[in-house]
C-alpha positions, 0 to 999 in steps of 0.5 A: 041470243037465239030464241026459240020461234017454230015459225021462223022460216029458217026453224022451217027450213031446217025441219024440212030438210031434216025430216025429208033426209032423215026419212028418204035417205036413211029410213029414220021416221022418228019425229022427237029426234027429227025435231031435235035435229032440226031445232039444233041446226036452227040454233047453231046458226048462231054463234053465240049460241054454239059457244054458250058456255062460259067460264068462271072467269066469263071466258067462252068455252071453245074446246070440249076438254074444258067444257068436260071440266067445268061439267065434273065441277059442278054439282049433279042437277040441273046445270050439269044436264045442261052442260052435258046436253050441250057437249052433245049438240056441240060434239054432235053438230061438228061431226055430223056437219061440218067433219073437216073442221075437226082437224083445226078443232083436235089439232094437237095445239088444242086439248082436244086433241085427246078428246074422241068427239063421238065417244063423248058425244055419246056419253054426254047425251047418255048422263044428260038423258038420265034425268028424267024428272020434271022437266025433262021427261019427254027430253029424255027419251030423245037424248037417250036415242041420239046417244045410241045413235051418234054415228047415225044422227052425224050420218043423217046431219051430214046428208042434211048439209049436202041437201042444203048445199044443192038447194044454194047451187040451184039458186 
C-alpha cells in the first residue's frame, strides 16, 4: 500500500506540474488545493490505493454506485468521511485524468451507468467536508473547494496529465 512520503520524487513530481499548471494555465494560486491534487495523483499511482475500498465480503469495490451504497450503510462518522472522500478523489481523478476511460467505466454494463461522476464527485467532496472536528479541520476547507470547483480541479488535472505526457515525449 502507498504511503505518504513528501520526499518521494514521484510526490515531487506530481506537486510541480500541479502547481506550474495550476497556476500558469489556469490563474489558480491556491496551495491547500494544489497539495490536494498533487498528493492524489501521488497515490492513484497505485492501484491498490485507487480501489481501497472493499466490501463486507472482502471484494474490491470498482464502480461508485456500490461505493455510494456501502457509504449510506454506514453510521455517520469517521468511516463514512472517508468513504465519501474517496468518492470524490476517485470520481475526480477519472474525469480530470483520464475522461476517456469513463465510457468503459459508465457503459450500461456497469451500474454506473446511471451515476453523474461529477455531480456526485461534488457531493461526496461536499458531506465529507462537513466534518470539521478534529482532525479534520484543516481538510475541510479544501474538500469544500474541490466540491465547488469540480469541473475546474478535472479542467486543471487534465491539463496536468497533458503536461506529464509532453515531458515523456521529449525524453
Amino acid at each position: 500500500m502507498w504511503y505518504y512520503n513528501a520526499d518521494h520524487p514521484l510526490r515531487r513530481y506530481f506537486s510541480g506540474l500541479t502547481e506550474q499548471t495550476f497556476i500558469d494555465a489556469l490563474g489558480v494560486a491556491d496551495p491547500g488545493l494544489v497539495d490536494y491534487l498533487s498528493l492524489l495523483l501521488a497515490r492513484f499511482v497505485h492501484i491498490d490505493a485507487l480501489h481501497r475500498l472493499h466490501a463486507d465480503s472482502g471484494k474490491t469495490l470498482e464502480e461508485v454506485a456500490d461505493m455510494l451504497m456501502a457509504a449510506e450503510a454506514m453510521p455517520q462518522g469517521r468511516t463514512s468521511r472517508e468513504v465519501h472522500r474517496h468518492i470524490g478523489d476517485y470520481t475526480l481523478f477519472w474525469t480530470g485524468v483520464y475522461p476517456e476511460a469513463l465510457k468503459r467505466l459508465r457503459s450500461v454494463l456497469h451500474k454506473d451507468h446511471f451515476v453523474d461522476y461529477c455531480s456526485q464527485g461534488k457531493r461526496s467532496y461536499f458531506i465529507a467536508s462537513t466534518f470539521e472536528d478534529d482532525p479534520y479541520r484543516d481538510e475541510a476547507p479544501v474538500l469544500r473547494r474541490l466540491s465547488e470547483q469540480f469541473e475546474l480541479c478535472a479542467y486543471g488535472l487534465s491539463q496536468v496529465r497533458k503536461e506529464w505526457e509532453l515531458v515523456k515525449a521529449k525524453k
